[in-house]
mmJSON file of the N, C-alpha and C atoms, coordinates in Angstrom:
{"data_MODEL":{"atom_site":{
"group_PDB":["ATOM","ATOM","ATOM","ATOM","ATOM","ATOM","ATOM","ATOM","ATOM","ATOM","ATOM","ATOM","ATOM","ATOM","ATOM","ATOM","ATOM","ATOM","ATOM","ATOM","ATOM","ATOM","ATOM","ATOM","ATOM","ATOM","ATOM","ATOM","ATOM","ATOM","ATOM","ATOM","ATOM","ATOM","ATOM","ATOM","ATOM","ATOM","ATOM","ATOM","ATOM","ATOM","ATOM","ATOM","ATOM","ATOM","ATOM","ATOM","ATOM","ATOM","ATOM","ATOM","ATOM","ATOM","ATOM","ATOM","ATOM","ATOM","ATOM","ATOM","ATOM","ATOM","ATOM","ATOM","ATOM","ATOM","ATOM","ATOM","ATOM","ATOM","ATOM","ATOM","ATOM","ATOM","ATOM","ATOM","ATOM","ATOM","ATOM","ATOM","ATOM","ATOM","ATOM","ATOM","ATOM","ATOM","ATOM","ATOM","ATOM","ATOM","ATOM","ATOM","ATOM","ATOM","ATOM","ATOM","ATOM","ATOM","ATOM","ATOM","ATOM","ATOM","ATOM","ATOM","ATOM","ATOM","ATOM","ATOM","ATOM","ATOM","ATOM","ATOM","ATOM","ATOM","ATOM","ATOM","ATOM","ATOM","ATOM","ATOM","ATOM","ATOM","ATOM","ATOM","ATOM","ATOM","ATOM","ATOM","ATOM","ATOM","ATOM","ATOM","ATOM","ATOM","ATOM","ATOM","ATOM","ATOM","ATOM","ATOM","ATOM","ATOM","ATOM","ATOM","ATOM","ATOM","ATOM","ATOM","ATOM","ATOM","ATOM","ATOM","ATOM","ATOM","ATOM","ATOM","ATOM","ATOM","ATOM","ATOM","ATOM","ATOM","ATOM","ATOM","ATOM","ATOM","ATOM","ATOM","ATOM","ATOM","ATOM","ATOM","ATOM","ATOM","ATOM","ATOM","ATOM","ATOM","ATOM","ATOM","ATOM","ATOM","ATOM","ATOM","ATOM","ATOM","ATOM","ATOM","ATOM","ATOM","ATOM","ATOM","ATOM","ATOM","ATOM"],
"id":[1,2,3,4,5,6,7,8,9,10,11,12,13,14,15,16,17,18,19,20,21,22,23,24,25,26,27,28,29,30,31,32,33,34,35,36,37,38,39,40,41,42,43,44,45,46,47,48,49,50,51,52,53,54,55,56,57,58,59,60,61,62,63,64,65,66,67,68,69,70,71,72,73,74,75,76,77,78,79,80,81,82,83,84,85,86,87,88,89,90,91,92,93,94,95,96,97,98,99,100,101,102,103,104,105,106,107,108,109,110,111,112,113,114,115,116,117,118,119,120,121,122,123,124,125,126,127,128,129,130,131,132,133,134,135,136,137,138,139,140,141,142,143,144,145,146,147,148,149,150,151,152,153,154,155,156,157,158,159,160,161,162,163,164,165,166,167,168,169,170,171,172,173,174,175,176,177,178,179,180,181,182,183,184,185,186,187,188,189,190,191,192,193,194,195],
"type_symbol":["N","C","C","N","C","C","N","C","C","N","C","C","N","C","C","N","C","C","N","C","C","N","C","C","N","C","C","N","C","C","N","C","C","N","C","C","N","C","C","N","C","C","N","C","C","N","C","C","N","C","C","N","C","C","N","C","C","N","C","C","N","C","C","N","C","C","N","C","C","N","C","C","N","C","C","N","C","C","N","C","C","N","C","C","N","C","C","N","C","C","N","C","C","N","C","C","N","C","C","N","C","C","N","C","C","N","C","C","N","C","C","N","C","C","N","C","C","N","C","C","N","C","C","N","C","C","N","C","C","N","C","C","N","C","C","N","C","C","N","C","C","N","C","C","N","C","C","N","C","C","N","C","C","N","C","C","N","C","C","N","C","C","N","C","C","N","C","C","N","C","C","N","C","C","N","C","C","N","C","C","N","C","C","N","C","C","N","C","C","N","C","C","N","C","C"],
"label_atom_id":["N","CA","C","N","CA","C","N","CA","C","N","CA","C","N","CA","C","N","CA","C","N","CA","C","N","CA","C","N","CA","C","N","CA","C","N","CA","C","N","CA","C","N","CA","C","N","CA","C","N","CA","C","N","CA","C","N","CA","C","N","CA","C","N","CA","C","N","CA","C","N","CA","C","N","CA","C","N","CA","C","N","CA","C","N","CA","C","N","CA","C","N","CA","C","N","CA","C","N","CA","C","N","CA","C","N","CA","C","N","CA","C","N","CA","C","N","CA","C","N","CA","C","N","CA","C","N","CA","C","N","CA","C","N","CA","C","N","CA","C","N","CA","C","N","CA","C","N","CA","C","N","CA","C","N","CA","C","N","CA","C","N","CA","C","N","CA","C","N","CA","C","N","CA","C","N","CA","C","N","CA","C","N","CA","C","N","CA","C","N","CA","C","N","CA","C","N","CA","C","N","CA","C","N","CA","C","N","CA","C","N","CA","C","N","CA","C","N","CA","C","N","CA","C","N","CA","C"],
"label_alt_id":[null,null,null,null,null,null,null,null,null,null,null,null,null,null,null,null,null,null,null,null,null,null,null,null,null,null,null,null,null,null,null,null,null,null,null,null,null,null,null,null,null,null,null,null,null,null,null,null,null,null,null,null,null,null,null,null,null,null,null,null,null,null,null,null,null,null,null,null,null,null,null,null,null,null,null,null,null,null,null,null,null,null,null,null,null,null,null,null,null,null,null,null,null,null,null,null,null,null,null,null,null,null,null,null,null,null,null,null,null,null,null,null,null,null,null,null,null,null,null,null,null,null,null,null,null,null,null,null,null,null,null,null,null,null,null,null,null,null,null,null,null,null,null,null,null,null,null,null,null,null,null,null,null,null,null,null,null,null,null,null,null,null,null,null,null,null,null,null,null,null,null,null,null,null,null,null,null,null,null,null,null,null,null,null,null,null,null,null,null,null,null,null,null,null,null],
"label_comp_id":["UNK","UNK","UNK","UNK","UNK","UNK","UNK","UNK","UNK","UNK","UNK","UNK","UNK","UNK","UNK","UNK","UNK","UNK","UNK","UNK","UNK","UNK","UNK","UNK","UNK","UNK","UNK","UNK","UNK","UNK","UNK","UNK","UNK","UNK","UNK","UNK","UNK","UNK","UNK","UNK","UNK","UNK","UNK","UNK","UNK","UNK","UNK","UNK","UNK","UNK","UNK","UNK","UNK","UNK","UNK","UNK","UNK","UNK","UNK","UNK","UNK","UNK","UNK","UNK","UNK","UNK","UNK","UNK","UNK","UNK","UNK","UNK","UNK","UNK","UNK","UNK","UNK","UNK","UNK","UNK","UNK","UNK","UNK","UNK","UNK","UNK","UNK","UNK","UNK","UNK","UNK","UNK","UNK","UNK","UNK","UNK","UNK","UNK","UNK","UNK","UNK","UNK","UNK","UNK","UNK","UNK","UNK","UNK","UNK","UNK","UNK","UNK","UNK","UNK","UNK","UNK","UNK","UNK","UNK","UNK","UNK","UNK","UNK","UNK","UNK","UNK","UNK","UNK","UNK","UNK","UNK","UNK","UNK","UNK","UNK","UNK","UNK","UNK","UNK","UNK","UNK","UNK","UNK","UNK","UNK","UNK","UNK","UNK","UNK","UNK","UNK","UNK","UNK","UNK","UNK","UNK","UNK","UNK","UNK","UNK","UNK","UNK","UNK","UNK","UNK","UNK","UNK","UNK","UNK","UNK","UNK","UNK","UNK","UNK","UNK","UNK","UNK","UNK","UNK","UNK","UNK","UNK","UNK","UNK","UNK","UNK","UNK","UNK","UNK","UNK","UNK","UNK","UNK","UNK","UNK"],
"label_asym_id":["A","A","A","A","A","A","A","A","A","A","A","A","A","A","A","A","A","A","A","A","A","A","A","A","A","A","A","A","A","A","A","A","A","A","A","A","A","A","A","A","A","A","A","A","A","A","A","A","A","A","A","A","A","A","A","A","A","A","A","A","A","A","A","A","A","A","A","A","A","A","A","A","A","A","A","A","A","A","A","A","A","A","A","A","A","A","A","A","A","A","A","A","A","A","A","A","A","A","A","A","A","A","A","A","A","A","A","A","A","A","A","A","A","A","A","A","A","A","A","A","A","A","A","A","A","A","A","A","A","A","A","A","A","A","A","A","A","A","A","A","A","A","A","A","A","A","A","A","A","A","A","A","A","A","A","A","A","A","A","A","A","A","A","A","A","A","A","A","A","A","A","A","A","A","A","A","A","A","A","A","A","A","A","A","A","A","A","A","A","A","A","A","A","A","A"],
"label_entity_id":["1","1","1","1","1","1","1","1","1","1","1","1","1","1","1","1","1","1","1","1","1","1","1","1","1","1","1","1","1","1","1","1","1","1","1","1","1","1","1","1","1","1","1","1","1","1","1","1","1","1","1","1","1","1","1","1","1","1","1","1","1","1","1","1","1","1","1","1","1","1","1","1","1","1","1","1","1","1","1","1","1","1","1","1","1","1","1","1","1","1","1","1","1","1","1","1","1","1","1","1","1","1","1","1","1","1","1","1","1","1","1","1","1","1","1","1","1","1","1","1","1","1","1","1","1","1","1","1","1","1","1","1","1","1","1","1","1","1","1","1","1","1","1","1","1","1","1","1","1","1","1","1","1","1","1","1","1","1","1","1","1","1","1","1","1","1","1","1","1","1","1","1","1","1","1","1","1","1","1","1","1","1","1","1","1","1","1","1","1","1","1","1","1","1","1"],
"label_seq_id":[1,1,1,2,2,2,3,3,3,4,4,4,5,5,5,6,6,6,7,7,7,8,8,8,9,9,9,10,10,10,11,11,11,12,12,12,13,13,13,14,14,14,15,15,15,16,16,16,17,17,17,18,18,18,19,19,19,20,20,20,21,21,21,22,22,22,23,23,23,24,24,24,25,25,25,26,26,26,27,27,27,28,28,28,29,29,29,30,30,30,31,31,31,32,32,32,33,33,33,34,34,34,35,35,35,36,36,36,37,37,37,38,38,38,39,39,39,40,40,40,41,41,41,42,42,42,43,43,43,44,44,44,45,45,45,46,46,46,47,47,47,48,48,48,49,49,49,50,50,50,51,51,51,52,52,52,53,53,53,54,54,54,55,55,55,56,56,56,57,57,57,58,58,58,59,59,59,60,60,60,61,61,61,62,62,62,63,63,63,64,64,64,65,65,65],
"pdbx_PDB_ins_code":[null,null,null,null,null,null,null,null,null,null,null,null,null,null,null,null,null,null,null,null,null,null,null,null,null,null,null,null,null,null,null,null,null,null,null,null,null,null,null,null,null,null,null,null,null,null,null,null,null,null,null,null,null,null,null,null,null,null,null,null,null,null,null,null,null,null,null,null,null,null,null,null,null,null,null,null,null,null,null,null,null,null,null,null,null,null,null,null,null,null,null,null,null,null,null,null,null,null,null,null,null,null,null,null,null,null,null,null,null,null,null,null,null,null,null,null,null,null,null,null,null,null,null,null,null,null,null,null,null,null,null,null,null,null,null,null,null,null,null,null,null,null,null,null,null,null,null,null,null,null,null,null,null,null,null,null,null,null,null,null,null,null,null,null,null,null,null,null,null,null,null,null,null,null,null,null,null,null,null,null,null,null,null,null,null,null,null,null,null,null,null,null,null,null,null],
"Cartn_x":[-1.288,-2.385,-2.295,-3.338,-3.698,-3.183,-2.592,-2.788,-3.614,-3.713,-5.311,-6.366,-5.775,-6.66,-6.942,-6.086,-6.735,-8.165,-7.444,-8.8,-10.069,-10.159,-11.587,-11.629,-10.592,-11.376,-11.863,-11.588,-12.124,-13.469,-13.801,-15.248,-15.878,-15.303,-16.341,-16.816,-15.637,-16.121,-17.507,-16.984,-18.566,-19.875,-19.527,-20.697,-21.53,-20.477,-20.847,-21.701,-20.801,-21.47,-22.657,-23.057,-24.051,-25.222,-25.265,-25.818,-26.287,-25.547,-25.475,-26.531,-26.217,-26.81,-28.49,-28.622,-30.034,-30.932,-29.664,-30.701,-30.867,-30.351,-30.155,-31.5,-31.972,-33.117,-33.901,-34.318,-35.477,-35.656,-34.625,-35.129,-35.55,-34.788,-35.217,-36.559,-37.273,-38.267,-39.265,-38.866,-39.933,-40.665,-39.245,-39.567,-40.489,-40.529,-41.404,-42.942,-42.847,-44.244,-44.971,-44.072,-44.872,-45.003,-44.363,-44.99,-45.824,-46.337,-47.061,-48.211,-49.465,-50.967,-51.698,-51.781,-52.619,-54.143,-54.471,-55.631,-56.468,-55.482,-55.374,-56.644,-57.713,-58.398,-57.715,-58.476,-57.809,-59.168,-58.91,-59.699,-60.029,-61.071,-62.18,-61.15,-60.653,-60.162,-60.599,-59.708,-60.635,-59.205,-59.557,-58.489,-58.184,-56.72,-56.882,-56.795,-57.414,-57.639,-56.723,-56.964,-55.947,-54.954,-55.086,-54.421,-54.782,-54.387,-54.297,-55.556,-56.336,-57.374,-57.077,-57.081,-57.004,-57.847,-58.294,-59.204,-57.978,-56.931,-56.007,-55.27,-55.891,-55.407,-54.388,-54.272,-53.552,-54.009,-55.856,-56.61,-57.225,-57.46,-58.284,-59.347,-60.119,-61.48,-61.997,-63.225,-63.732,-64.113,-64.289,-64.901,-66.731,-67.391,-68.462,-69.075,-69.474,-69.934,-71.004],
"Cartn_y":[76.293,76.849,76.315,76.015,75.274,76.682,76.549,76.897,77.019,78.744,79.11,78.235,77.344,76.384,75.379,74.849,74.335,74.008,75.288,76.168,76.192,76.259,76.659,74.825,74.349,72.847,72.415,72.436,71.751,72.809,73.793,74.343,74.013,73.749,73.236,71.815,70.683,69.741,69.632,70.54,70.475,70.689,71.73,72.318,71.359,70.784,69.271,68.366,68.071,67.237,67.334,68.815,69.253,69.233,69.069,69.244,67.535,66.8,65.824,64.54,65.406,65.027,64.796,66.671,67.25,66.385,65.625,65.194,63.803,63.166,61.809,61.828,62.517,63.068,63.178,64.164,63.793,62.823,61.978,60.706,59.412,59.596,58.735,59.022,60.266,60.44,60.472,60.822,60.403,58.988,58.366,56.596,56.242,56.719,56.433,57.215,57.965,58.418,57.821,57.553,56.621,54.988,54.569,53.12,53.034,54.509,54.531,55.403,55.037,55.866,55.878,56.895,56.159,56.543,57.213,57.043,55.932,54.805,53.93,53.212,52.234,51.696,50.629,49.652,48.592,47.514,46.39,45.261,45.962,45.405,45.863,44.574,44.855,43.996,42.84,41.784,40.546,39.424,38.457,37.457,37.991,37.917,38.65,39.912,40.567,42.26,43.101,44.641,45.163,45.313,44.601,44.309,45.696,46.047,47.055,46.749,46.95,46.747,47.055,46.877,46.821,46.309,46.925,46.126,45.62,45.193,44.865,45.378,46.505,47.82,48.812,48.837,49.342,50.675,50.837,52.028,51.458,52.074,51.263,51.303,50.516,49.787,50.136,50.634,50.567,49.904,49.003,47.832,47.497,46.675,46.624,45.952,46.614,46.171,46.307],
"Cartn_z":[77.759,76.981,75.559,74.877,73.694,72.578,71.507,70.413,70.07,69.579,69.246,67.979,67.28,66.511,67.115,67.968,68.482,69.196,70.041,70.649,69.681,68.743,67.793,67.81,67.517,66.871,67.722,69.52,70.361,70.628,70.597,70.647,69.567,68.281,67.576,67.801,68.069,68.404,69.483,70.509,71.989,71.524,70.424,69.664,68.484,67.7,67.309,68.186,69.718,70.442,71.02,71.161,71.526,70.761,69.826,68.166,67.962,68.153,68.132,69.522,70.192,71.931,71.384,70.94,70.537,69.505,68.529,67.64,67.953,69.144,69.247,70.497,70.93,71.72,71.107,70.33,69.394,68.351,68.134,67.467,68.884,69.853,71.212,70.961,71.188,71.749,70.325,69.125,67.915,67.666,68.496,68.05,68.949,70.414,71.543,70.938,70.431,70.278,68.849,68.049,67.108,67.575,68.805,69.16,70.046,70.576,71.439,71.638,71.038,71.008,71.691,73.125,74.078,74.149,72.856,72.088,71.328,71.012,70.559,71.374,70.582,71.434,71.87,73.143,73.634,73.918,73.789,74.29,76.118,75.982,77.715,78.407,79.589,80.754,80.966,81.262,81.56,80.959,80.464,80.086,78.637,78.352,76.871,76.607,77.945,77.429,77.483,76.764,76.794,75.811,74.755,74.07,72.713,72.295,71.163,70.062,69.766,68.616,67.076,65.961,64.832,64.037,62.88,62.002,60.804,61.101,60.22,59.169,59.103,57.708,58.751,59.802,60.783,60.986,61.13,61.716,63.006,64.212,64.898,64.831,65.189,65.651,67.049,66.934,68.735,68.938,70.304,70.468,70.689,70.018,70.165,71.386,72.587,72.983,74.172],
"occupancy":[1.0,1.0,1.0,1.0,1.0,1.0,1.0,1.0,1.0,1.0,1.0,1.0,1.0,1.0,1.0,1.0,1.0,1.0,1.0,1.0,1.0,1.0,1.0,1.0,1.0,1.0,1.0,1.0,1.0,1.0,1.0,1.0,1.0,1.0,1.0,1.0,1.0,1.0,1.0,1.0,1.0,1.0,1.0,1.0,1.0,1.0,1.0,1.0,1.0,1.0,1.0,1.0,1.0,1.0,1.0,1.0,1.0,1.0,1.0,1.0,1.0,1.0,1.0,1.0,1.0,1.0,1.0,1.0,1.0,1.0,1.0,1.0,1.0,1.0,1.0,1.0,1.0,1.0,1.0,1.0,1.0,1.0,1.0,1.0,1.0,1.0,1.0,1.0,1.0,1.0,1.0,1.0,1.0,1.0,1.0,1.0,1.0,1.0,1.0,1.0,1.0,1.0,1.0,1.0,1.0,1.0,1.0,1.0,1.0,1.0,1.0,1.0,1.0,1.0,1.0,1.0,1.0,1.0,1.0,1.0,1.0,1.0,1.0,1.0,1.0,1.0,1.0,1.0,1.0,1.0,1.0,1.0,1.0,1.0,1.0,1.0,1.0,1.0,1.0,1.0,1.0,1.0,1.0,1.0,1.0,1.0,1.0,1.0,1.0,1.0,1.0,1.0,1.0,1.0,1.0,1.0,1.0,1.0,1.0,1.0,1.0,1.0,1.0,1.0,1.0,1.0,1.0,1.0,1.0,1.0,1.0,1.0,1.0,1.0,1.0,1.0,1.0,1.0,1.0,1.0,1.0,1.0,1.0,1.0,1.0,1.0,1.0,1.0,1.0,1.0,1.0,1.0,1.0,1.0,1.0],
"B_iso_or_equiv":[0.0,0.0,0.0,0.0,0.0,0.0,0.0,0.0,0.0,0.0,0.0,0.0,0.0,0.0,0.0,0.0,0.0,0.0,0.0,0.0,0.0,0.0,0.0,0.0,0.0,0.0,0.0,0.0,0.0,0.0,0.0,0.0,0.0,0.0,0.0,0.0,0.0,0.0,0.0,0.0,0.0,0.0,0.0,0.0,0.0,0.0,0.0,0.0,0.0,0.0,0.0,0.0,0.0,0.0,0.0,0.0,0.0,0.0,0.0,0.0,0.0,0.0,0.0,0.0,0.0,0.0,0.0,0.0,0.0,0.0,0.0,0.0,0.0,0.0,0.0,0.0,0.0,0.0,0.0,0.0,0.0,0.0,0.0,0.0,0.0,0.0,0.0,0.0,0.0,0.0,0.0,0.0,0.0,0.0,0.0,0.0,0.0,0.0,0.0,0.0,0.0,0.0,0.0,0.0,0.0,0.0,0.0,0.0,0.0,0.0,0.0,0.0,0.0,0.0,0.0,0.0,0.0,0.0,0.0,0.0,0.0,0.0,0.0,0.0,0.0,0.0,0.0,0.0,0.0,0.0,0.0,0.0,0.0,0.0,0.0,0.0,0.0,0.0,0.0,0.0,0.0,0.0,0.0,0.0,0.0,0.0,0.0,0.0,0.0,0.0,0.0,0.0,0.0,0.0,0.0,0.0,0.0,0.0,0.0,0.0,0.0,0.0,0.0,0.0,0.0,0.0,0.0,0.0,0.0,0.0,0.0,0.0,0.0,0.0,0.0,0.0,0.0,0.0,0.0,0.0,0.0,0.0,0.0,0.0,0.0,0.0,0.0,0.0,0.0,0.0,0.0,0.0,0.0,0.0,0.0],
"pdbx_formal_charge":[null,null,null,null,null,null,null,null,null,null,null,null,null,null,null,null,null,null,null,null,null,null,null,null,null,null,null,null,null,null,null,null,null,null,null,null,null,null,null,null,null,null,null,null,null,null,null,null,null,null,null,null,null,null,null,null,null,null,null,null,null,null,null,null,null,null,null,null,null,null,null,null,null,null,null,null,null,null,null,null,null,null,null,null,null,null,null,null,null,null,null,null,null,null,null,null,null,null,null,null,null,null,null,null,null,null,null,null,null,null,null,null,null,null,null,null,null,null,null,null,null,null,null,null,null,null,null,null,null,null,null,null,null,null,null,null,null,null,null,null,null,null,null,null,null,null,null,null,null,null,null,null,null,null,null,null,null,null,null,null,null,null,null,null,null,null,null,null,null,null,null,null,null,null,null,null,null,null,null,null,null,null,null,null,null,null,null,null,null,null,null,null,null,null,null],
"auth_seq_id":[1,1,1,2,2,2,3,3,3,4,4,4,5,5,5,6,6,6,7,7,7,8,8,8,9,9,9,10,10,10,11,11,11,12,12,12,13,13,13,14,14,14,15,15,15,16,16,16,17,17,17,18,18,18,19,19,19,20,20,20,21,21,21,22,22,22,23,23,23,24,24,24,25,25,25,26,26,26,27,27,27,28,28,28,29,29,29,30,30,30,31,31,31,32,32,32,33,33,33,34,34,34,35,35,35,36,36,36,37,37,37,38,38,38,39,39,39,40,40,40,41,41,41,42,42,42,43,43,43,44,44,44,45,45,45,46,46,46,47,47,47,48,48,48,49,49,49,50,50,50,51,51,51,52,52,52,53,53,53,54,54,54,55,55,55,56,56,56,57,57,57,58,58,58,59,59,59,60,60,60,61,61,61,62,62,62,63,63,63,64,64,64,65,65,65],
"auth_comp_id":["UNK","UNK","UNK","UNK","UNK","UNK","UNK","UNK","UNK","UNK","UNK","UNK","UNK","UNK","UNK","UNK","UNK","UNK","UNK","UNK","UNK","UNK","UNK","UNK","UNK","UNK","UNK","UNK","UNK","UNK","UNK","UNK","UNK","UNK","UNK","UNK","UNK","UNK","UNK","UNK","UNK","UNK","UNK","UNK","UNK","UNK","UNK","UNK","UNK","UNK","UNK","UNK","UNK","UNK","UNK","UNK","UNK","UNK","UNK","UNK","UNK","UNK","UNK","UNK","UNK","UNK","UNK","UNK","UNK","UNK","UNK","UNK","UNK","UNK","UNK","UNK","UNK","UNK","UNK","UNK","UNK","UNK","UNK","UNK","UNK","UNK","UNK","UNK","UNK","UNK","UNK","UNK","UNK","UNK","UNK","UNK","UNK","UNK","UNK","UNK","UNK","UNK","UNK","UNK","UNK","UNK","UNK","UNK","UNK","UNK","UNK","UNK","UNK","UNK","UNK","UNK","UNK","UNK","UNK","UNK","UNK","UNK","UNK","UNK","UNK","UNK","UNK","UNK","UNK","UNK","UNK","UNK","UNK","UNK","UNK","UNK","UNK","UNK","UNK","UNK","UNK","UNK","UNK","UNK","UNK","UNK","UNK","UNK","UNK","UNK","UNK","UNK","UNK","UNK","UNK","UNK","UNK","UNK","UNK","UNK","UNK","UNK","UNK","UNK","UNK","UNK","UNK","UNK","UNK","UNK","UNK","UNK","UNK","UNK","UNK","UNK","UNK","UNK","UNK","UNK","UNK","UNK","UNK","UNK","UNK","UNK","UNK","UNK","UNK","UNK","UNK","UNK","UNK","UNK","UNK"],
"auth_asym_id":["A","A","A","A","A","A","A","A","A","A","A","A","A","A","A","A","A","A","A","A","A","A","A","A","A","A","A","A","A","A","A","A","A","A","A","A","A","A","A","A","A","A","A","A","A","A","A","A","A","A","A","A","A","A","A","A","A","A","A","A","A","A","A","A","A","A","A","A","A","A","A","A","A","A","A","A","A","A","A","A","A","A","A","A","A","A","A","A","A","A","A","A","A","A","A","A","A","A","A","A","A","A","A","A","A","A","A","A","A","A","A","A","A","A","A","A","A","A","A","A","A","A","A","A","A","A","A","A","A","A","A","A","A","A","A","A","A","A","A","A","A","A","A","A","A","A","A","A","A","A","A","A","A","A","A","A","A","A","A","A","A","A","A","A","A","A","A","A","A","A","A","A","A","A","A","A","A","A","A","A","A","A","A","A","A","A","A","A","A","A","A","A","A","A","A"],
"auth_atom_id":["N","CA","C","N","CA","C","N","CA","C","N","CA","C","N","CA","C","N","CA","C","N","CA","C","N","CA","C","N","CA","C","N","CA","C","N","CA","C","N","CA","C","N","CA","C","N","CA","C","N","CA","C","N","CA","C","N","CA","C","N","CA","C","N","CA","C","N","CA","C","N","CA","C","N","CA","C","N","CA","C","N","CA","C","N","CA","C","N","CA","C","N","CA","C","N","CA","C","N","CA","C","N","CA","C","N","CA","C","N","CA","C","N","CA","C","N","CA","C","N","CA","C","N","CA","C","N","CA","C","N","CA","C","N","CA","C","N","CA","C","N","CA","C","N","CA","C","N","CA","C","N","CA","C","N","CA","C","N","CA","C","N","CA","C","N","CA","C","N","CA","C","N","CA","C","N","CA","C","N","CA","C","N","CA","C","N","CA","C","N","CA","C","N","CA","C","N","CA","C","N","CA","C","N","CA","C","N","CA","C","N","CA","C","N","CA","C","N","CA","C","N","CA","C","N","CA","C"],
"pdbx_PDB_model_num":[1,1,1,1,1,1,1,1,1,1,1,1,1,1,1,1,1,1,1,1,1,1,1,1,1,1,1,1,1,1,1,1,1,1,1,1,1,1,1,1,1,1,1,1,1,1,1,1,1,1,1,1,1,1,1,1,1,1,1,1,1,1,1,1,1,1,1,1,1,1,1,1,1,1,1,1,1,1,1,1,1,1,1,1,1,1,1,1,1,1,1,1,1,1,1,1,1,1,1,1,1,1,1,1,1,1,1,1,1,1,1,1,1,1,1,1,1,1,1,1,1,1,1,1,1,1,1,1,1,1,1,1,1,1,1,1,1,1,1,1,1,1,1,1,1,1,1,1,1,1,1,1,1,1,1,1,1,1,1,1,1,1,1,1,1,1,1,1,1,1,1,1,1,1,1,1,1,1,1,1,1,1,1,1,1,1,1,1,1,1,1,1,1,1,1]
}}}
């Protein structure tokens, strides 16, 4: 049996790791949702299409057509 400080340092460590798990998850998943707008307009299908639209200021554009 561990020495009772021990004991605390290794629950704090899990509790660390756990803490740690949590925030490495929501930065995974912050980064996926800012590279990905699936509101975002897109070029109409065809050769080329599909591709993400921009009027270059990095707002989108709907397509005219």
């Amino acid at each position: 049996m561990l020495p009772a400080p021990d004991y605390q340092e290794i629950l704090q460590l899990q509790r660390d790791l756990a803490d740690l798990r949590t925030k490495w998850r929501r930065l995974i998943r912050d980064y996926y949702m800012r590279k990905f707008n699936p509101l975002q307009p897109r070029k109409p299908a065809g050769p080329g299409g599909g591709q993400w639209m921009s009027d270059g200021n990095g707002s989108a554009v709907p397509s005219k057509t």
